[in-house]
VEXVEX-971081 format. One record per residue (C-alpha): residue number from 1; x, z, y. Coordinates in steps of 0.2 Angstrom, whole numbers. Example, Ala and Ser with C-alpha at 12.3 -4.5 7.8 and 13.67 -1.06 7.14 Angstrom:
+-----+-------+-------+-------+
| pos |    c1 |    c3 |    c2 |
+-----+-------+-------+-------+
|   1 |    62 |    39 |   -22 |
|   2 |    68 |    36 |    -5 |
+-----+-------+-------+-------+
This chain:
+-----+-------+-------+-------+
| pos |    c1 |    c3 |    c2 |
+-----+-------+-------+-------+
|   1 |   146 |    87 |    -6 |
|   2 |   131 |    79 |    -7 |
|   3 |   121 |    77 |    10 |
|   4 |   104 |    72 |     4 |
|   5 |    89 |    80 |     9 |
|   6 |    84 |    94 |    -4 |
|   7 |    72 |   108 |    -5 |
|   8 |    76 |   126 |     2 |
|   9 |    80 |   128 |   -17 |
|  10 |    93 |   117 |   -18 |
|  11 |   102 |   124 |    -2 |
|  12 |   103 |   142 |   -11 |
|  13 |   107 |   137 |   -28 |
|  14 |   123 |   128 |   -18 |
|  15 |   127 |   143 |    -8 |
|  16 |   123 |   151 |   -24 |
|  17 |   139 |   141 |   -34 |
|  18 |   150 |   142 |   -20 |
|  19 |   149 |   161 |   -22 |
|  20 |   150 |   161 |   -39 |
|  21 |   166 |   153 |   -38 |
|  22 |   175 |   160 |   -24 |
|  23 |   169 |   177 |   -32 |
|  24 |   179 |   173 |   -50 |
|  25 |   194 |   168 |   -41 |
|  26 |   196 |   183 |   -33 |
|  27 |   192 |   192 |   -50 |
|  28 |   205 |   184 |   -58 |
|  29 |   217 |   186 |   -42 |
|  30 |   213 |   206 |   -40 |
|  31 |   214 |   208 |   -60 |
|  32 |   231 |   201 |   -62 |
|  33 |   238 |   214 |   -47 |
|  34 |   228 |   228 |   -55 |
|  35 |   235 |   224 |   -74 |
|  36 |   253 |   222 |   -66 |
|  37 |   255 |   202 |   -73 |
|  38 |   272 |   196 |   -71 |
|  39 |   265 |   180 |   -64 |
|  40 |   252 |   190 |   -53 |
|  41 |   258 |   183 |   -36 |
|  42 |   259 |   164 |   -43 |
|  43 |   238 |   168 |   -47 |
|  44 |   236 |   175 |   -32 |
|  45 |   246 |   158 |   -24 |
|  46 |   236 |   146 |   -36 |
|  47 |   218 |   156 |   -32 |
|  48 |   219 |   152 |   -15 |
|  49 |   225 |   135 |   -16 |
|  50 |   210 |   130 |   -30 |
|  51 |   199 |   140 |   -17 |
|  52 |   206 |   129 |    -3 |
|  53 |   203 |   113 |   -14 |
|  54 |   188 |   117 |   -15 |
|  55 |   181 |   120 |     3 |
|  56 |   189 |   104 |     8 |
|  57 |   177 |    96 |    -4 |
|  58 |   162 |   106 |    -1 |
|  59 |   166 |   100 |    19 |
|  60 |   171 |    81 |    15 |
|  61 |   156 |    70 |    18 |
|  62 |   165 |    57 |     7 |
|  63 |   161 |    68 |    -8 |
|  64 |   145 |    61 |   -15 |
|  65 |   137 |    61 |   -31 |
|  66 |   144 |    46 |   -43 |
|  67 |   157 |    42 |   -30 |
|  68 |   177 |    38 |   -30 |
|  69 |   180 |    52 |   -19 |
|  70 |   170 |    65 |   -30 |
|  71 |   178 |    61 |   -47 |
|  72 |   197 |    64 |   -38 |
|  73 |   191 |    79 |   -31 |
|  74 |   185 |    85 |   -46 |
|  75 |   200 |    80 |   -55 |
|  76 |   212 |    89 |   -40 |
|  77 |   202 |   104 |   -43 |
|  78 |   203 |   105 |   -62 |
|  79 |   221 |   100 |   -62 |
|  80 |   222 |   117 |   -49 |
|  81 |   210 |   127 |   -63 |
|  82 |   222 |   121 |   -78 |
|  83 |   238 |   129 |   -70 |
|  84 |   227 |   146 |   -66 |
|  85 |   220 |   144 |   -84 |
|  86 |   240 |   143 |   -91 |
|  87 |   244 |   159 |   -78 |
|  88 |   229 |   173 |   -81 |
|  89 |   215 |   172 |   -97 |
|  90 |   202 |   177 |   -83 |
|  91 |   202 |   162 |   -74 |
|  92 |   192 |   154 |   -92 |
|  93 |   174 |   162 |   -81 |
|  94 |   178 |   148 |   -68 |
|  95 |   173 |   135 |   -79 |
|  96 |   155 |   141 |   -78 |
|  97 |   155 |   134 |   -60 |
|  98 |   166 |   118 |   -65 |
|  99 |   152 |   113 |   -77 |
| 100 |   139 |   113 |   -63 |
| 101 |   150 |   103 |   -53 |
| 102 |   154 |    91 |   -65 |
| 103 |   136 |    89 |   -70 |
| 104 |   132 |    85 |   -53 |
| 105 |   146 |    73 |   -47 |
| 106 |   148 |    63 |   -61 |
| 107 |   139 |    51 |   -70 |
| 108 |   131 |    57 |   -87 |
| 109 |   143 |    45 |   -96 |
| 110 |   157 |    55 |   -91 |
| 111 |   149 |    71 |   -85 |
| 112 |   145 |    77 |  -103 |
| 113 |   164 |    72 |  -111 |
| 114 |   172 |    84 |   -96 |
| 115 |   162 |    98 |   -98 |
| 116 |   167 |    99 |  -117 |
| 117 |   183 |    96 |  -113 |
| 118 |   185 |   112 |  -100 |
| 119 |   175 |   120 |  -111 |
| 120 |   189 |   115 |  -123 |
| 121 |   202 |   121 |  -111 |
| 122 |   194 |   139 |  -109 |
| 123 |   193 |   145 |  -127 |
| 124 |   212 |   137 |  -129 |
| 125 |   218 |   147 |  -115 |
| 126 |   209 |   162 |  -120 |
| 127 |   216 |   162 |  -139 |
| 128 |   234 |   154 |  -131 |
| 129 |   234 |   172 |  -119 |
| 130 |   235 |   182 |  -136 |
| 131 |   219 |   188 |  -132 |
| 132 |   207 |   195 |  -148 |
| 133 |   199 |   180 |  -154 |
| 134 |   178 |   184 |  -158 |
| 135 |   163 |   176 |  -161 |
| 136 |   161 |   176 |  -143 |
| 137 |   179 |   168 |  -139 |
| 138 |   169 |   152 |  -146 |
| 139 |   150 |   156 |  -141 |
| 140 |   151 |   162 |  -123 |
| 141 |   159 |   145 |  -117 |
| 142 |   150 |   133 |  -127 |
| 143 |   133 |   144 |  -122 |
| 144 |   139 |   142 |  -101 |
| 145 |   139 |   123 |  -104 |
| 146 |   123 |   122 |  -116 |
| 147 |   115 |   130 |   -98 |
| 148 |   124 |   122 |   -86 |
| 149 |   118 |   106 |   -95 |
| 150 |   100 |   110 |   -99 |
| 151 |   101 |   119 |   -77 |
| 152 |   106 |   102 |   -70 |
| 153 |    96 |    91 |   -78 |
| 154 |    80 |    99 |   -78 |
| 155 |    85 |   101 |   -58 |
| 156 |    83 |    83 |   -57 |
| 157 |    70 |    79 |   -67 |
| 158 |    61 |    91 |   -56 |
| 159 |    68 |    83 |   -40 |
| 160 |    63 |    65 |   -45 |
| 161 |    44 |    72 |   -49 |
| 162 |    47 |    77 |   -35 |
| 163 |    52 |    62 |   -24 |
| 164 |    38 |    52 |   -35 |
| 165 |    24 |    64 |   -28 |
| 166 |    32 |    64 |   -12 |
| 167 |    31 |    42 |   -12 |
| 168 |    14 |    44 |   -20 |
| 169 |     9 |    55 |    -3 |
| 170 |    17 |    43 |     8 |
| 171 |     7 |    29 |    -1 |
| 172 |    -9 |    38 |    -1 |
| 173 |    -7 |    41 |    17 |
| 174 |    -3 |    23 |    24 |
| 175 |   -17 |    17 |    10 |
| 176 |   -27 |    28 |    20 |
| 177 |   -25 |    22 |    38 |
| 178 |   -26 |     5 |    30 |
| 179 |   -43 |     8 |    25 |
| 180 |   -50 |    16 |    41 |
| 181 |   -42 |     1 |    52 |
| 182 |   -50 |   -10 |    41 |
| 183 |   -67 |     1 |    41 |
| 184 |   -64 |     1 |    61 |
| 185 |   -62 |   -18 |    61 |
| 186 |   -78 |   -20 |    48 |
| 187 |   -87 |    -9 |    61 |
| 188 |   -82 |   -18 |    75 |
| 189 |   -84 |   -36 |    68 |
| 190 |  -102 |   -30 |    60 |
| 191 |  -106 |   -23 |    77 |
| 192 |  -102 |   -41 |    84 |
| 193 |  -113 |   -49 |    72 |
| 194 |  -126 |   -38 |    75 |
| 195 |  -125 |   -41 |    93 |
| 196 |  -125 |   -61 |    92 |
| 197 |  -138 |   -60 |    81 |
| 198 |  -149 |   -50 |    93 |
| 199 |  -144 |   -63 |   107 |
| 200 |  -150 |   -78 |    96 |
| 201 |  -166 |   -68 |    90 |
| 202 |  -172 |   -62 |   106 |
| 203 |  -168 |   -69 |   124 |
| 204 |  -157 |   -85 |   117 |
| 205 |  -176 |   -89 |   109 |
| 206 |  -186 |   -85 |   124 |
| 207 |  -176 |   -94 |   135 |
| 208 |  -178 |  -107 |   123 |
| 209 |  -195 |  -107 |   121 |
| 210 |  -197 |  -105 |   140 |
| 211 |  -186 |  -122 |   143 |
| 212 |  -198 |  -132 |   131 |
| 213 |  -214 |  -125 |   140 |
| 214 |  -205 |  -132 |   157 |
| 215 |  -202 |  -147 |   149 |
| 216 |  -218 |  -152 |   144 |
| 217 |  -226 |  -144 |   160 |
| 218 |  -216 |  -156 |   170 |
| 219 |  -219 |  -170 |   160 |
| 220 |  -238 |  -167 |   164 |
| 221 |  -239 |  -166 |   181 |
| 222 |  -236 |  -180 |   194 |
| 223 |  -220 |  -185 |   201 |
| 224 |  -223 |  -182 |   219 |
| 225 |  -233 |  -164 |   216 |
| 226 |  -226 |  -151 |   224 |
| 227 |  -225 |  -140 |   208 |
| 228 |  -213 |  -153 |   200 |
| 229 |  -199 |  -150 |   209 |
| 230 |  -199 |  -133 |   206 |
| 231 |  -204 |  -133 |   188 |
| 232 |  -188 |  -145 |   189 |
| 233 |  -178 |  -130 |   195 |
| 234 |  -185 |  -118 |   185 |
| 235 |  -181 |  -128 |   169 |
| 236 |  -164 |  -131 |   175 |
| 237 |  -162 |  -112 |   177 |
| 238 |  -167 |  -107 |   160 |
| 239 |  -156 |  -121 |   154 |
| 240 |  -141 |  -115 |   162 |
| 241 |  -145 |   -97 |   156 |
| 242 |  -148 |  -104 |   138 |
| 243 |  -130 |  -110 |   139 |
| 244 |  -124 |   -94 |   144 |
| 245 |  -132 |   -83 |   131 |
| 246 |  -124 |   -97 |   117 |
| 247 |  -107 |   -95 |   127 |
| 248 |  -108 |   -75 |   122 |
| 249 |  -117 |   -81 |   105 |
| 250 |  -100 |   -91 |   101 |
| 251 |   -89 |   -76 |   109 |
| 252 |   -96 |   -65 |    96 |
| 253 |   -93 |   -75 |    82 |
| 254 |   -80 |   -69 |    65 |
| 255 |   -62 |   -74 |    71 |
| 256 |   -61 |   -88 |    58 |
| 257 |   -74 |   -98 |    66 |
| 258 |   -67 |   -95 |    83 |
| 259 |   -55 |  -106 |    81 |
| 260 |   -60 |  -121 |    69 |
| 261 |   -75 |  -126 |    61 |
| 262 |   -85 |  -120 |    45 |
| 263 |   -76 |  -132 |    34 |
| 264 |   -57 |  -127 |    41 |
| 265 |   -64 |  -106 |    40 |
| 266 |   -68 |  -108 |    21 |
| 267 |   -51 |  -119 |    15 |
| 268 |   -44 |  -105 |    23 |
| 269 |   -53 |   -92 |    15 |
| 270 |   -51 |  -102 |    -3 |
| 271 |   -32 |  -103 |     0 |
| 272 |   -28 |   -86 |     5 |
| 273 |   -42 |   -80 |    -9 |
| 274 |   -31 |   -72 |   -23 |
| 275 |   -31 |   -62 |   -38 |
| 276 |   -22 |   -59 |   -55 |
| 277 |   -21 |   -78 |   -63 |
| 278 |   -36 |   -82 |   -49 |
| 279 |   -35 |  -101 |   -44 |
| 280 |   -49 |  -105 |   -29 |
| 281 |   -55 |  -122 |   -25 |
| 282 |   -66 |  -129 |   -11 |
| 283 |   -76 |  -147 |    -9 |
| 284 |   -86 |  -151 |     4 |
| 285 |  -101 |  -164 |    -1 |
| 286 |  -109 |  -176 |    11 |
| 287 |  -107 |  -179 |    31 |
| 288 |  -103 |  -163 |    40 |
| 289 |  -115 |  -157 |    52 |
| 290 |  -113 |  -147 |    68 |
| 291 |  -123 |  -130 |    63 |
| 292 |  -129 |  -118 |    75 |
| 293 |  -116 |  -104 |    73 |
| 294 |  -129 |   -91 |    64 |
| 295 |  -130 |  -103 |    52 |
| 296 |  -111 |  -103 |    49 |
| 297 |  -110 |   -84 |    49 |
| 298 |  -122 |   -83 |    35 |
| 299 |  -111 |   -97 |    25 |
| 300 |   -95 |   -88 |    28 |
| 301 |  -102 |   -73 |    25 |
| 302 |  -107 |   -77 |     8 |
| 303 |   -94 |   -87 |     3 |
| 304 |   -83 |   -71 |     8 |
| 305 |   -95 |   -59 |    -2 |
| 306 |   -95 |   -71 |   -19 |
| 307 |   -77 |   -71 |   -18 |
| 308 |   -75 |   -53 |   -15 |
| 309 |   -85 |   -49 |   -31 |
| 310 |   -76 |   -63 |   -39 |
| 311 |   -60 |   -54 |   -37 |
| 312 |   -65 |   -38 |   -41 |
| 313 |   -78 |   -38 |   -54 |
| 314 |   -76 |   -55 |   -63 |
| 315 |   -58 |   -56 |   -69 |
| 316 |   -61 |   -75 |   -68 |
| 317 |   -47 |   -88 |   -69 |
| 318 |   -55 |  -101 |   -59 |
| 319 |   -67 |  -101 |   -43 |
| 320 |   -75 |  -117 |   -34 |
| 321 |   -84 |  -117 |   -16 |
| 322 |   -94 |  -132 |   -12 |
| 323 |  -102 |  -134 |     4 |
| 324 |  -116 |  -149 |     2 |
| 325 |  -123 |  -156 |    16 |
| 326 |  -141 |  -165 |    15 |
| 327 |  -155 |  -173 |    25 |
| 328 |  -164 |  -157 |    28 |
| 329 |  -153 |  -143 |    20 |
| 330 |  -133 |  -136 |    21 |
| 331 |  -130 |  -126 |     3 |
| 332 |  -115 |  -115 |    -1 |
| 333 |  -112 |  -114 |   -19 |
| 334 |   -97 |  -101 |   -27 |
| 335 |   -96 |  -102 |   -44 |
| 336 |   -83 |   -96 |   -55 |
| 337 |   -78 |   -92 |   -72 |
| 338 |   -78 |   -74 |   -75 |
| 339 |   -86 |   -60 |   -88 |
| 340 |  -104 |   -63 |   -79 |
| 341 |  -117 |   -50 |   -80 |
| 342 |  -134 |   -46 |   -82 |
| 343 |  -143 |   -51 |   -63 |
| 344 |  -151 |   -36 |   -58 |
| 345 |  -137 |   -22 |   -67 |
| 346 |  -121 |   -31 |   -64 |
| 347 |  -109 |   -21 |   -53 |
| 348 |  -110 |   -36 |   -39 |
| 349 |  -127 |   -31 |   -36 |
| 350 |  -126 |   -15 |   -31 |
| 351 |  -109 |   -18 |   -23 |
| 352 |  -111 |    -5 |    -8 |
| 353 |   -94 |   -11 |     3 |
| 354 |   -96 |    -8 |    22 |
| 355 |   -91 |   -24 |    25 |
| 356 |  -107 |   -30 |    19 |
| 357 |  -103 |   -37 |     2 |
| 358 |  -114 |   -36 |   -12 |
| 359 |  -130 |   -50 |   -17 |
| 360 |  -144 |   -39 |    -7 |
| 361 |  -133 |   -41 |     9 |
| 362 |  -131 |   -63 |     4 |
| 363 |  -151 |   -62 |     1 |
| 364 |  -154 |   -52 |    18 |
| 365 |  -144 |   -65 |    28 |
| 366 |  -153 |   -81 |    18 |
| 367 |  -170 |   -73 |    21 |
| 368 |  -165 |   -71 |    42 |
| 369 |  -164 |   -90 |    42 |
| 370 |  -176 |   -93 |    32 |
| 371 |  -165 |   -99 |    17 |
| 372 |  -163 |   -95 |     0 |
| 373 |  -149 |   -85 |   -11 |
| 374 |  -149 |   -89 |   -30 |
| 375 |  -141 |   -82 |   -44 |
| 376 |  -137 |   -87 |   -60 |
| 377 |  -125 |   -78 |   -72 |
| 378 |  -124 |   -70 |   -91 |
| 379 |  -111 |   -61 |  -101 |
| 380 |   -97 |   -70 |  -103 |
| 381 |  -103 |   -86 |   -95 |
| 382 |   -98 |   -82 |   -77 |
| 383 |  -108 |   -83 |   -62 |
| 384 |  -115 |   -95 |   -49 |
| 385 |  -120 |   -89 |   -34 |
| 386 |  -131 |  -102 |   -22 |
| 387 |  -136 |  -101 |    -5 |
| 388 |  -147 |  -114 |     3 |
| 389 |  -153 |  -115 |    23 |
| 390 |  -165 |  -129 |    30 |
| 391 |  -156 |  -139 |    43 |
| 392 |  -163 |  -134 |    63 |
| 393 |  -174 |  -149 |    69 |
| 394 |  -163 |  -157 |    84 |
| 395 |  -166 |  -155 |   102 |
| 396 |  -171 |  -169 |   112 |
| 397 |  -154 |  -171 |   117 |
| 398 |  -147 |  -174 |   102 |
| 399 |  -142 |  -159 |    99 |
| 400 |  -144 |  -143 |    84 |
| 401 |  -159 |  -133 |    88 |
| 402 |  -151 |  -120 |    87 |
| 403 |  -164 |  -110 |    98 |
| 404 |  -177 |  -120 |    93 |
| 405 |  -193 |  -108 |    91 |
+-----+-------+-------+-------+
């Protein structure tokens, strides 16, 4: 019969009916020898065949609930139950176990029709037998099925509450692991930030600041002084150095800037942005610049962070990013359409995510860079959230001052 994986209480309510059964066969078998039955040896004969039908059943993997091979079996096993029925009015008690198995194998549809219908046959057999006919010839039957109904399918009711809570575990577990690998990869790609951050602040400056001094320190002495040529070398040195430290600075950027440019990480980020009826948009205004790459954290940052709150706290239909680029600025503006709030109570304020979402987050990295982080926003009227850095004065080579003191 049925192979699925139950409870321990399934497996003894099983054990449980085939007892039942083979127990009321032999009743019937030993009660037709004791009363003398004329037919006693064809019950005895028909008793073990039904209780050879239904082993092969209860060993046949084939015999599944709602299956082919389950309704012939049944049907072999009640045709078996009907010739015991005509031979001894005892065998009526084996319906009890017939309506379980009916219940069980067969859809409700039909499941509910055969249980009347050997309840039927039982209280026909027992009055056809000559036997006293009382209230209970009618109640006892009808009574069986009214519990073998109300058994079964409170059974599975409490088997798929079951399977649901056992899904809803399963779920809560993988949701689980995918919020700690995704606080381990927040931690680690904060840890990197924080890291080129430190490089940039500290020695990528210094080295910075100590190439300029040698710069103009050789620019002041003469050509042919002896301390020119190793000014020279000394310049060249922190130069190469300097390179160095931007090399780790540029290793320890966010994966979407490792591979493409400001402009390409934040279509990404607009395009794979999504929420219920969400539509994101991104423009970039004026000639792209080459930024120095804390400048294009900061900006992805934010741009991640708006969104972030967009998605979860604005119930917005529409979102545009805009990146502007001017003479002496880069700005970052995410506006979208939402509920809005009150700035300084709205739920994107004091948005506390690990990852570093949330407006005091936006204003800390704007204030780092000497930037600023507006906000505009009202009930109902959506949100607007700005961020603007100064463009780094150039190096003498033509390049971003990015460690420019």
């Amino acid at each position: 019969m049925d192979s699925r994986a139950h409870p321990p209480v399934a497996a003894a309510l099983r054990l449980c009916l085939h007892a039942l059964l083979v127990g009321l066969l032999a009743l019937a078998a030993i009660q037709a020898v004791r009363d003398g039955a004329p037919h006693s040896a064809a019950v005895i004969v028909v008793t073990c065949v039904m209780a050879c039908v239904y082993a092969a059943g209860a060993l046949i993997p084939a015999v599944q609930p709602h299956s082919r091979p389950a309704a012939l079996w049944l049907a072999l096993l009640g045709a078996v139950w009907l010739v015991l029925l005509a031979l001894s009015p005892d065998a009526l008690w084996v319906a009890f176990p017939l309506y379980f198995l009916q219940l069980h194998l067969l859809p409700t549809r039909w499941a509910l029709p055969t249980v009347a219908v050997t309840a039927a046959a039982a209280i026909a057999s027992f009055v056809l037998h000559g036997q006293a006919v009382t209230p209970g010839t009618f109640i006892g039957p009808v009574l069986g099925a009214a519990v073998a109904v109300a058994t079964v399918f409170g059974y599975d009711a409490l088997f798929r509450e079951n399977e649901r809570r056992r899904e809803l575990i399963e779920e809560l577990m993988a949701t689980r692991a995918e919020l700690a690998e995704a606080e381990r990869t927040a931690g680690t790609l904060a840890e990197r930030e924080r890291l080129a951050r430190e490089i940039h602040d500290t020695l990528a400056q210094g080295l910075s600041s100590i190439q300029l001094l040698l710069r103009a320190a050789e620019r002041t002495l003469p050509a042919d002084a002896p301390a020119t040529a190793h000014v020279r070398r000394a310049r060249e040195a922190a130069q190469d150095n300097l390179a160095e430290a931007r090399r780790f600075v540029r290793a320890l950027t966010p994966p979407d800037l490792e591979n493409g440019s400001l402009t390409a990480a934040l279509e990404r980020l607009s395009s794979r942005t999504t929420g219920p009826g969400l539509t994101v948009q991104f423009a970039v205004s004026g000639t792209p610049v080459e930024l120095p790459t804390p400048y294009e954290v900061a900006l992805l940052r934010t741009a991640q962070s708006a969104l972030a709150n967009t998605v979860r706290h604005a119930g917005a239909r529409r979102a545009e990013i805009t990146l502007s680029f001017m003479d002496t600025s880069v700005s970052l503006d995410v506006v979208d359409d939402g509920r809005g709030f009150t700035p300084g109570c709205g739920p994107a304020v004091t948005d506390a995510g690990t990852g570093g979402f949330g407006l005091p987050a936006m204003r800390s990295r704007a204030r780092s860079l000497g930037g600023t982080l507006s906000v505009e926003s009202a009930p109902g009227q959506g949100t607007a959230v700005a961020l603007t850095l100064p463009l780094p004065l150039p190096l003498p080579d033509g390049r971003p001052g990015q460690d420019a003191a």
